[in-house]
C-alpha positions in Angstrom: 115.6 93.7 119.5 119.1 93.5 118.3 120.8 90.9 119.7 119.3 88.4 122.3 121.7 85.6 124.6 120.0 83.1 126.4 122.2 81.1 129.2 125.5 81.4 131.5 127.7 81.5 128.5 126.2 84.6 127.0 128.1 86.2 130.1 131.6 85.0 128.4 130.5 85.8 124.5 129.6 89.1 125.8 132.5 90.0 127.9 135.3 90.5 125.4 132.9 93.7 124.1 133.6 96.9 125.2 132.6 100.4 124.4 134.6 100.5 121.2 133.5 97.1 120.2 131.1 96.7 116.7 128.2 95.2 118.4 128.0 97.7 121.9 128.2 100.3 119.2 125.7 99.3 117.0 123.1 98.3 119.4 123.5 102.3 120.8 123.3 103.7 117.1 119.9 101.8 117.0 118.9 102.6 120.3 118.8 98.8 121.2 120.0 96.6 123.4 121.9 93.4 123.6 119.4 91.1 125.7 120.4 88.5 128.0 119.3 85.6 131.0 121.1 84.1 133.3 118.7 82.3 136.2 121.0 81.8 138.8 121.9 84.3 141.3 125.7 84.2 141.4 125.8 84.3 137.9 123.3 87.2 137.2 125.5 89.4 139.4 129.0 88.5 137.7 127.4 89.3 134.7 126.3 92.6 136.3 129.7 93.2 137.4 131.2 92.7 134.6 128.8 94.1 131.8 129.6 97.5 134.5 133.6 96.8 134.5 133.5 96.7 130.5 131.1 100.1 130.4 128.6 98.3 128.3 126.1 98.5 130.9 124.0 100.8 129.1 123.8 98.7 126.2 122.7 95.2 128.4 119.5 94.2 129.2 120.5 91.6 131.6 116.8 89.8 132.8 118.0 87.8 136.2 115.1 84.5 135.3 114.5 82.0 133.4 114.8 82.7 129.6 111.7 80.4 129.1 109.1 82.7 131.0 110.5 85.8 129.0 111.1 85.0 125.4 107.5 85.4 124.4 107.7 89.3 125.2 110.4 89.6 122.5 110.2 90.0 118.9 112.3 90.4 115.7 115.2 88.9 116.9 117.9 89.0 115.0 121.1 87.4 116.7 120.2 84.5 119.5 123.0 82.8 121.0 121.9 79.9 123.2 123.8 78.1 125.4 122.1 77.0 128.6 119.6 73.6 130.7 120.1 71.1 127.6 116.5 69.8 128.6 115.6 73.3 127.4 116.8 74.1 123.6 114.0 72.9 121.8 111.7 74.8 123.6 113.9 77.7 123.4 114.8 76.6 119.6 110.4 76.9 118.9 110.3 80.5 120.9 113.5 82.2 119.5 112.7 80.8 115.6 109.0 82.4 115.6 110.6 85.5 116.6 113.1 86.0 114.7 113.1 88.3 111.5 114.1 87.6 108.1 117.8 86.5 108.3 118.2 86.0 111.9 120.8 83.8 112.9 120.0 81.3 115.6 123.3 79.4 116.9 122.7 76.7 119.5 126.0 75.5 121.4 126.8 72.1 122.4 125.4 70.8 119.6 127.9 67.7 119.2 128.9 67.2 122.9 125.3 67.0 123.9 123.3 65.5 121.0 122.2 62.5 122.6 120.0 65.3 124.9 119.5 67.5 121.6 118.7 65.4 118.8 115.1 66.0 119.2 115.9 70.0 118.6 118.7 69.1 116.1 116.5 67.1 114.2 113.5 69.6 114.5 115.9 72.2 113.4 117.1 70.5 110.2 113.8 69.8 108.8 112.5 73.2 109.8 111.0 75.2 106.5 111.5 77.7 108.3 115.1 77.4 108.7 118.3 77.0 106.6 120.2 74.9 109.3 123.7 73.4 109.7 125.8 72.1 112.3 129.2 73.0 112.6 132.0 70.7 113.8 134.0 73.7 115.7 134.3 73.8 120.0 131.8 71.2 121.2 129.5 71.8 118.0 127.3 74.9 116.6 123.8 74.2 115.7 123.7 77.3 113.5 120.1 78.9 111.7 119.3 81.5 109.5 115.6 82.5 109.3 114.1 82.6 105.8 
């Protein structure tokens, strides 16, 4: 796997690509594709929509559920963006980090805005051995990770 998104927001990050862009490219020179979830129905099919407006459609896995019940089937992940249920990121933190390979890059958004609801994730994260980990004071606050 190349690049995995897990939430709404993944939608927006993934938008500004098109067929020219770095990533699209790269994901069809590797015969890969960019992975994403979006659970609720309105926003599965604007995603849709516009992964087909952009003509990136054949470099989009879009999974229409719950990124939870599908993250297991995924391995060597090396780019997860997650932005999604607050409730969620540490479970989605544990999933995504055993997954990932070698130099992965986790970044989890919100992770200033929110960290009353994240600290148990942002804590888990900075401790991790696993992990080098930082948060980053841009937007609303980057949890970012790089696997070791």
């Amino acid at each position: 796997m190349g690049l995995l998104f897990a939430g709404g927001a993944a939608i927006w990050q993934f938008q500004a690509m098109t067929t020219s862009s770095v990533s699209a490219l790269a994901c069809r020179a590797s015969n890969r594709k960019v992975t994403t979830f979006e659970i609720l129905n309105e926003k599965a099919e604007l995603a849709r929509l516009t992964f087909d407006a952009a003509g990136v459609s054949d470099a989009v896995e879009l999974i229409h559920g719950d990124a939870l019940d599908h993250l297991p089937n995924y391995k060597n992940i090396a780019f997860c963006f997650l932005d999604g249920e607050k409730e969620v990121y540490e479970r989605c933190y544990e999933e995504v980090v055993t997954c990932m390979v070698q130099g992965g890059i986790l970044v989890a958004d919100n992770a200033i805005n929110h960290q009353a609801t994240l600290q148990p994730m942002l804590d888990r994260a900075l401790r991790d051995d696993r992990v080098d980990a930082l948060i980053v004071p841009i937007g609303k606050g980057e949890l970012i990770c790089r696997r070791r």
